[in-house]
C-alpha positions as CSV (number, residue, x, y, z in Angstrom):
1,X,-16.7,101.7,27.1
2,X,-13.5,103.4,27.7
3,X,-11.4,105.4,26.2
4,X,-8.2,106.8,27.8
5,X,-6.6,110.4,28.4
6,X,-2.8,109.9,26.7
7,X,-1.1,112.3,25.3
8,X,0.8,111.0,22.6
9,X,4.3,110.7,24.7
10,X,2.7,109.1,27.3
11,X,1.3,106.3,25.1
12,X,4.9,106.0,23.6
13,X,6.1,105.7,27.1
14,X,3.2,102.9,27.9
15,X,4.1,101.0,24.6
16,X,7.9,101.2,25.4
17,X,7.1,99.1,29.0
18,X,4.7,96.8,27.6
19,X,7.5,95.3,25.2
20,X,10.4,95.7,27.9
21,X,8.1,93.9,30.4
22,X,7.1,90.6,28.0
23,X,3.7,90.3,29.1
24,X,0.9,90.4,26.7
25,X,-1.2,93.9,26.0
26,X,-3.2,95.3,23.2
27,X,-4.8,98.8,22.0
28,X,-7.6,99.8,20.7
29,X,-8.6,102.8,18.9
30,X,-12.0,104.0,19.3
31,X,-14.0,106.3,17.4
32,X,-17.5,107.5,17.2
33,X,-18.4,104.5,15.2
34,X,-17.0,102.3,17.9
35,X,-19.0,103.9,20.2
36,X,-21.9,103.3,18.2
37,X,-21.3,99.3,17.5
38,X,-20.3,98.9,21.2
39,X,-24.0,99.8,22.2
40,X,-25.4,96.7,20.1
41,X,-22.9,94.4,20.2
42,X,-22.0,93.2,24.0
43,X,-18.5,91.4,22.6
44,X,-16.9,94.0,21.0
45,X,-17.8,96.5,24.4
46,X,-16.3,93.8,26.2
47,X,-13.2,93.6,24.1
48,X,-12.7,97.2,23.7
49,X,-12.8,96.9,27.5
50,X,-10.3,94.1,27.5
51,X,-7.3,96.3,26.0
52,X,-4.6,97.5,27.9
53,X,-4.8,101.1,26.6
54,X,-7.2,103.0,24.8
55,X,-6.4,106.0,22.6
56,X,-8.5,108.9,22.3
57,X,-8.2,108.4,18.1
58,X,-11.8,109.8,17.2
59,X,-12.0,113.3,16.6
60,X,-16.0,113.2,17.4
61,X,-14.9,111.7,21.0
62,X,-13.0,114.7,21.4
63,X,-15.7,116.9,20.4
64,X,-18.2,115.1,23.0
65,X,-15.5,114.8,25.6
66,X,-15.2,119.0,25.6
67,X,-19.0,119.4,25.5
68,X,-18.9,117.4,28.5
69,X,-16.9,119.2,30.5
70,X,-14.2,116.4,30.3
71,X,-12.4,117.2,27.2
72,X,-8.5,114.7,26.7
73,X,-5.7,116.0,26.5
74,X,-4.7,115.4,22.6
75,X,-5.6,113.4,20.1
76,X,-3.9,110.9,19.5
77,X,-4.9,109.3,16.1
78,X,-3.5,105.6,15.4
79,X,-1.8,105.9,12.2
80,X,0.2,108.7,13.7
81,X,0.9,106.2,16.8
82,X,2.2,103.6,14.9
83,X,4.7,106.1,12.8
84,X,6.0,107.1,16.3
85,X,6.5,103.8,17.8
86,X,8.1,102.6,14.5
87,X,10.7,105.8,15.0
88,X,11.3,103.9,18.6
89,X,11.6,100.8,17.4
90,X,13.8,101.2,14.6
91,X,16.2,103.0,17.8
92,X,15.4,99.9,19.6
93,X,15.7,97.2,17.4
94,X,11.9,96.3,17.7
95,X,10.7,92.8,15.6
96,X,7.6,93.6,13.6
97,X,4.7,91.5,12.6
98,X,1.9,92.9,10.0
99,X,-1.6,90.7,10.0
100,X,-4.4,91.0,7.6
101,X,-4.9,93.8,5.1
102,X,-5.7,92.9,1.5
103,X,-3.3,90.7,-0.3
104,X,0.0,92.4,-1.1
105,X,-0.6,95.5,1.4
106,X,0.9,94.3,4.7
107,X,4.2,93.3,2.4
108,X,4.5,96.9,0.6
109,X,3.5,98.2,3.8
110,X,6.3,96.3,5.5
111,X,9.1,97.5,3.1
112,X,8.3,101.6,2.9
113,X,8.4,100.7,7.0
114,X,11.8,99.5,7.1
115,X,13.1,102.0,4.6
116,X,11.8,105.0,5.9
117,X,12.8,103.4,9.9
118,X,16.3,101.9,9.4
119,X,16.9,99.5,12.0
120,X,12.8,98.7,12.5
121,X,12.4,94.6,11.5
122,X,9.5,93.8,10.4
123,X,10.0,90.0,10.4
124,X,6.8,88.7,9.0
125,X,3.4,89.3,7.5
126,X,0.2,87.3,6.9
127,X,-3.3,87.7,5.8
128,X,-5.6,85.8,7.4
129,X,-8.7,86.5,8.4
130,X,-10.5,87.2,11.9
131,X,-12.8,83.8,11.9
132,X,-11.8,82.0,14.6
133,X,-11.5,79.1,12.5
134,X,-8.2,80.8,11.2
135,X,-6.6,81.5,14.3
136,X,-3.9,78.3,14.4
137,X,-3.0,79.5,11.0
138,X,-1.8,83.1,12.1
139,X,-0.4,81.7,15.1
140,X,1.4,79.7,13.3
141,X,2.6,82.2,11.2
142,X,3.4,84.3,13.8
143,X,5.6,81.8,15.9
144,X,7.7,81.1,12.9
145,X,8.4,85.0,12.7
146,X,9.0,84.7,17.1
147,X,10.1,86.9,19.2
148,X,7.6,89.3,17.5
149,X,7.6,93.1,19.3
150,X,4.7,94.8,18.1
151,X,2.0,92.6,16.2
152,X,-0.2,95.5,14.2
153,X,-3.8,93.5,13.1
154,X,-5.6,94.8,10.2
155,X,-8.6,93.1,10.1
156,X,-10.9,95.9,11.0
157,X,-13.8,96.5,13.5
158,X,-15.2,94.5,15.1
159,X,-13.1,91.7,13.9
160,X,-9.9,92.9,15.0
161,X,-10.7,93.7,18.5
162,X,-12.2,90.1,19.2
163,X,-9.3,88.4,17.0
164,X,-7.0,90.6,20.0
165,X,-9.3,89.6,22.8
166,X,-9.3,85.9,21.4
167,X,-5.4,85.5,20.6
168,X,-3.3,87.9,22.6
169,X,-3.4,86.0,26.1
170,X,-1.6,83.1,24.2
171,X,0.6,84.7,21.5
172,X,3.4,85.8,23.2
173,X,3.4,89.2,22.0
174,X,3.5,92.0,24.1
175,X,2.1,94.7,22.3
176,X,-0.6,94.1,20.0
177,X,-2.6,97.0,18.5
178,X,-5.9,96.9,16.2
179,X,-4.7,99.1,13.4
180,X,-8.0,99.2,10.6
181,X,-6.6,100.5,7.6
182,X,-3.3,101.9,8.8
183,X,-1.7,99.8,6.3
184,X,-3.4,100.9,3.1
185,X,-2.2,104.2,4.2
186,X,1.5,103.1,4.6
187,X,1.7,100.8,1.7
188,X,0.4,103.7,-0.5
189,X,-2.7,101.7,-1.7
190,X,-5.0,104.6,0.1
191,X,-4.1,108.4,0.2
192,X,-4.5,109.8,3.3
193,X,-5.8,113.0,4.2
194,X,-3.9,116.0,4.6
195,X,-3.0,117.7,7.8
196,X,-4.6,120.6,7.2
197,X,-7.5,118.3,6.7
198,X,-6.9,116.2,9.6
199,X,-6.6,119.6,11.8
200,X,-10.1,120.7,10.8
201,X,-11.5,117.4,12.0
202,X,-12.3,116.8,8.3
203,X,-10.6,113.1,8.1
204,X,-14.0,111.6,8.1
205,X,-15.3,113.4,5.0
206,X,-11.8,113.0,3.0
207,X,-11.9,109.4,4.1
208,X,-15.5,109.1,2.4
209,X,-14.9,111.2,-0.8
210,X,-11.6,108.7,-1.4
211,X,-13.2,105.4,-0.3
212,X,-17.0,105.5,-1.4
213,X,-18.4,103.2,-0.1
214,X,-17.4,103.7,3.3
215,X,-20.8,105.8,3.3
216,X,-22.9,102.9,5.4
217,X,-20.4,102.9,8.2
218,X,-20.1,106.8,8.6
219,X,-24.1,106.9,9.2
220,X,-23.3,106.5,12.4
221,X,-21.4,109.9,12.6
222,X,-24.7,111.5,12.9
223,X,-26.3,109.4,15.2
224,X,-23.1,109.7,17.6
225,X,-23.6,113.5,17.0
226,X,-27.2,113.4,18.4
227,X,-26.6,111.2,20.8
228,X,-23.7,113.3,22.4
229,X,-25.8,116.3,22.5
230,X,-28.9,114.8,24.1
231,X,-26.3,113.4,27.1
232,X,-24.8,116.6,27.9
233,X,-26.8,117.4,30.6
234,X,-27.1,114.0,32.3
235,X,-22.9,114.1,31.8
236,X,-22.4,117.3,33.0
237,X,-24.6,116.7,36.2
238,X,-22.2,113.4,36.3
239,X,-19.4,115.4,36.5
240,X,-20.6,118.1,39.0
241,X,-21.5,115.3,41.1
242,X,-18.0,112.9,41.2
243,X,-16.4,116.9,41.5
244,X,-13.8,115.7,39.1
245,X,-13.3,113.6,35.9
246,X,-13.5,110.6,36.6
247,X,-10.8,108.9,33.7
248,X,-7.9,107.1,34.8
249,X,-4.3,106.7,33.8
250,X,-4.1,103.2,31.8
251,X,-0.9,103.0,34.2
252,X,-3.1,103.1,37.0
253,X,-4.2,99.6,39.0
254,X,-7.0,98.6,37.1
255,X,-10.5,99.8,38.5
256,X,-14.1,98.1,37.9
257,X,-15.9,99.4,35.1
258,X,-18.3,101.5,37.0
259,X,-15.6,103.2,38.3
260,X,-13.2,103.7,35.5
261,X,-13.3,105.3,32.0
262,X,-15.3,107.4,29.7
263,X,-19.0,107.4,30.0
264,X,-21.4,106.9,26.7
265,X,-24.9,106.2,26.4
266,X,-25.2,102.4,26.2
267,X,-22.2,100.9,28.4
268,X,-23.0,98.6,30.8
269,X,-22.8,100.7,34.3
């Protein structure tokens, strides 16, 4: 799978020409357990591979990336994207849609936007679900709300990312952006963690103390861990060998996948 090297002004710079230009993009945000569900499950690789950009939004990629000998640039972590795009939008006038959450978040999270981000719209929000069985309904919903900016989609991984990969060639939307729980955090259902926290690389384990039963899914912290370690020397005689890294600018033409992105153990090469 990939996973792109943006600093966080170059992904605002990205986002700015997807919705000038019209067409239809989404983001992803993979993490270490991304990583881990993309080596069993062939769809979601494929529609993490789909999106337009890819932010470097897991602090264990980071951490792998250095070990490497390939580290990114910055981290750029999503909830923290979508705060700076809705500073840009509310400059810019940018239409809003919120999908999925629990019932009642997307709308609180939707009114602390506009306040805090006068001149943001946020011009709908539904719930839905990512079945495809329920697709008509949020493309419905979102129509009604048209022309629609930014669509943020809170249904979660994997669902999310195959909702995006299903829905986004026909919505007429063009930015889209998987989210998770970005909207518990805004809405003030979930308190995030600190920055001191979130500078330590501690997010995961604040994340876990405040949301319990988040334990199954962050079992596959350690298994990214080992995993990382055991490939350092197969990716560090990758990299001595290409004599360079070998990630690409999401502005960049488009490449083939064997040529293109950020190696880890289980993408299809």
């Amino acid at each position: 799978m990939r996973v792109d090297d943006v600093t966080f002004p170059e992904a605002l710079a990205l986002l700015r020409q997807f919705v000038a230009s019209r067409a239809p993009h989404y983001v992803v945000t993979p993490n270490p357990e991304f990583v881990m569900l993309a080596q069993r499950d062939a769809a979601f690789r494929a529609a993490l591979n789909g999106a337009t950009l890819a932010i470097p939004d897991g602090g264990g990629l980071l951490l792998a990336a250095r070990l490497w000998g390939r580290p990114f640039r910055e981290q750029v972590r999503g909830t923290d994207l979508v705060y700076r795009l809705a500073r840009v939008g509310a400059a810019e006038g940018q239409r809003w849609f919120l999908l999925g959450a629990a019932p009642g978040v997307a709308e609180a999270a939707g009114r602390r936007l506009m306040a805090r981000y006068p001149g943001l719209q946020v011009v709908g929000t539904f719930g839905g679900s990512p079945h495809p069985a329920d697709d008509d309904a949020a493309h419905a919903a979102i129509q009604a709300a048209a022309p629609v900016d930014v669509l943020l989609v809170a249904y979660g991984a994997p669902g999310q990312e195959l909702w995006m990969a299903r829905n986004v060639p026909t919505l007429g939307v063009p930015v889209v952006m998987g989210i998770g729980g970005v909207l518990d955090f805004i809405s003030g259902r979930v308190r995030r963690a600190p920055r001191w926290v979130r500078d330590l690389g501690l997010e995961w384990l604040f994340r876990l103390l405040v949301q319990p039963r988040r334990w199954r899914r962050q079992l596959a912290l350690p298994r990214f861990a080992l995993q990382a370690l055991l490939a350092t020397p197969r990716e560090r005689a990758r990299l001595r060998a290409t004599r360079g890294d070998i990630r690409r600018s999401p502005a960049a033409p488009r490449e083939s996948p064997d040529r293109a992105g950020w190696g880890v153990a289980g993408e299809n090469r």
